[in-house]
C-alpha positions as CSV (number, residue, x, y, z in Angstrom):
1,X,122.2,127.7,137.8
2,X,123.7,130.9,137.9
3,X,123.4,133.6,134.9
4,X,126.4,135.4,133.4
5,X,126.3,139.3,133.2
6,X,128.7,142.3,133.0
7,X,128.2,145.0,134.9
8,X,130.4,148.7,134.3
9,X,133.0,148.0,136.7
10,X,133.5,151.9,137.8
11,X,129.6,151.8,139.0
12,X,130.2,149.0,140.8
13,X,133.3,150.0,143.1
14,X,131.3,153.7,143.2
15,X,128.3,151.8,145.1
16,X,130.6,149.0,147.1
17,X,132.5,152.4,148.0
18,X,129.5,153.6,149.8
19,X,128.3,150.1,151.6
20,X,131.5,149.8,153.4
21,X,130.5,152.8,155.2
22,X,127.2,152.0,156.3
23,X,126.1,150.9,159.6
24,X,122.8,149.1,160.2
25,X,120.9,146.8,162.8
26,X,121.2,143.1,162.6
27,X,117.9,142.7,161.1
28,X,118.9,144.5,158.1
29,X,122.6,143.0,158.1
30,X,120.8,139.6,158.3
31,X,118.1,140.7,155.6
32,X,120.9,142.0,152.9
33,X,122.8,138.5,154.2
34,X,120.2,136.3,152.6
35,X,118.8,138.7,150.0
36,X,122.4,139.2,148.5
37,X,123.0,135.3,148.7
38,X,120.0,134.6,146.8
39,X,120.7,137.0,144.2
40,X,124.1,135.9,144.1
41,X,123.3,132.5,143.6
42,X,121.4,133.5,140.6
43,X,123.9,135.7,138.9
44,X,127.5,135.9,138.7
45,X,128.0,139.1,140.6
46,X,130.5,139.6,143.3
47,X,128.7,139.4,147.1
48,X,129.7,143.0,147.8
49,X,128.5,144.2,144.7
50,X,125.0,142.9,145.8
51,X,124.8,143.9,149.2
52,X,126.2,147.4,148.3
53,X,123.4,148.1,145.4
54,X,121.1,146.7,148.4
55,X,121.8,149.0,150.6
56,X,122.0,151.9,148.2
57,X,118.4,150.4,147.2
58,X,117.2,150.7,150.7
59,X,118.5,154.7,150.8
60,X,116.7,155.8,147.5
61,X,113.8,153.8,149.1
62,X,113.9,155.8,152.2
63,X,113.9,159.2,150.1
64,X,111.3,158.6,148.1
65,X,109.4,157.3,150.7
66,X,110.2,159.5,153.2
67,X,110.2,157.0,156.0
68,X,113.0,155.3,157.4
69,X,113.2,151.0,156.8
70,X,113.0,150.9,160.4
71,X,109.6,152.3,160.2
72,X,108.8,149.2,157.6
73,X,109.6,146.9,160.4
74,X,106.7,147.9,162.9
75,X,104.3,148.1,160.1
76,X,101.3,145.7,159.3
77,X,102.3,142.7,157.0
78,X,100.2,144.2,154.0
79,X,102.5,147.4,154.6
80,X,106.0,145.2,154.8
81,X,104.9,143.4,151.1
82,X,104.4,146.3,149.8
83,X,107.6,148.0,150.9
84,X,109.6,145.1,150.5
85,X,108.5,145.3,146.3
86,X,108.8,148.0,146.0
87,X,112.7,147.7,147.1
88,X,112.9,144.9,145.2
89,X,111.8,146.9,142.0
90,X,113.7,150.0,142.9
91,X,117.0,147.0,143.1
92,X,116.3,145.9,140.0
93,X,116.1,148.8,138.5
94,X,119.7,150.4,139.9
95,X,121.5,147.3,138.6
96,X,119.9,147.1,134.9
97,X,121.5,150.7,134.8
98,X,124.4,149.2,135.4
99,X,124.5,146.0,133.0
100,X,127.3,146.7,130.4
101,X,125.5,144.9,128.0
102,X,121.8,145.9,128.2
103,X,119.5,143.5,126.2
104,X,116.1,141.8,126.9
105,X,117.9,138.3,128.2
106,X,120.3,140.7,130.7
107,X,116.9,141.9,132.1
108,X,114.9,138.9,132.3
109,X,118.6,137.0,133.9
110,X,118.0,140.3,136.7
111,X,113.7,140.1,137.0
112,X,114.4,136.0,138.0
113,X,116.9,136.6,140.6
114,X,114.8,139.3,142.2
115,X,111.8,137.6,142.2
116,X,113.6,134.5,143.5
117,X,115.0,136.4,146.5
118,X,111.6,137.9,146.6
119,X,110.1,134.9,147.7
120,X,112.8,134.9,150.6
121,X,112.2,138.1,151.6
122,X,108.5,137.5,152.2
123,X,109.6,134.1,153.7
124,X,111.5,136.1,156.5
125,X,108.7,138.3,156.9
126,X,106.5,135.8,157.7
127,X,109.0,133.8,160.3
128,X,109.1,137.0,161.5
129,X,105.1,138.2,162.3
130,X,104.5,134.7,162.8
């Protein structure tokens, strides 16, 4: 089932703008792959849209962090959770600035998607340390 939202359509091409310039590893490439699919499948949002507020996710992640995401990947597993959450709320977050029409539904349409992807994201991890 996927969820109906607006989004401001000037935001959106302001942040795919900046993810067709970006260069990553595979690992992140495959990461934003299947975290954007997921979210994707939960709300009607256009797959560039997604991977573009990812990567602009992972950026304001990295500056408030001041560690790189590269540094994520040879932590601990306890460390890559809490990271990847983090992310995940800072996502959230970015696109519920976004929504065109804000309301308590709009949000909780945004919390499920993330949390389902989420659960992929610390499905990968484990495949991963495993």
């Amino acid at each position: 089932m996927t969820f109906a939202i607006k989004f401001e359509e000037d935001a959106i091409r302001d942040i795919q703008r900046d993810y067709i310039q970006v260069k990553c590893s595979p690992f992140q490439l495959f990461l934003i792959k299947r975290i954007s699919e997921a979210i994707c499948e939960q709300i009607d949002i256009p797959m560039l849209t997604i991977r573009a507020a990812t990567w602009y996710t992972l950026k304001e992640w990295q500056l408030r962090n001041n560690r790189t995401i590269a540094e994520v990947n040879c932590s601990d597993i306890k460390s890559k959770i809490i990271a990847g959450k983090e992310i995940f709320d800072i996502g959230k977050h970015i696109l519920k600035q976004f929504l065109k029409e804000p309301s308590v539904e709009n949000e909780m349409k945004l919390d499920i998607a993330y949390e389902k992807a989420f659960k992929i994201y610390l499905n990968v991890i484990n495949e991963v340390t495993s």
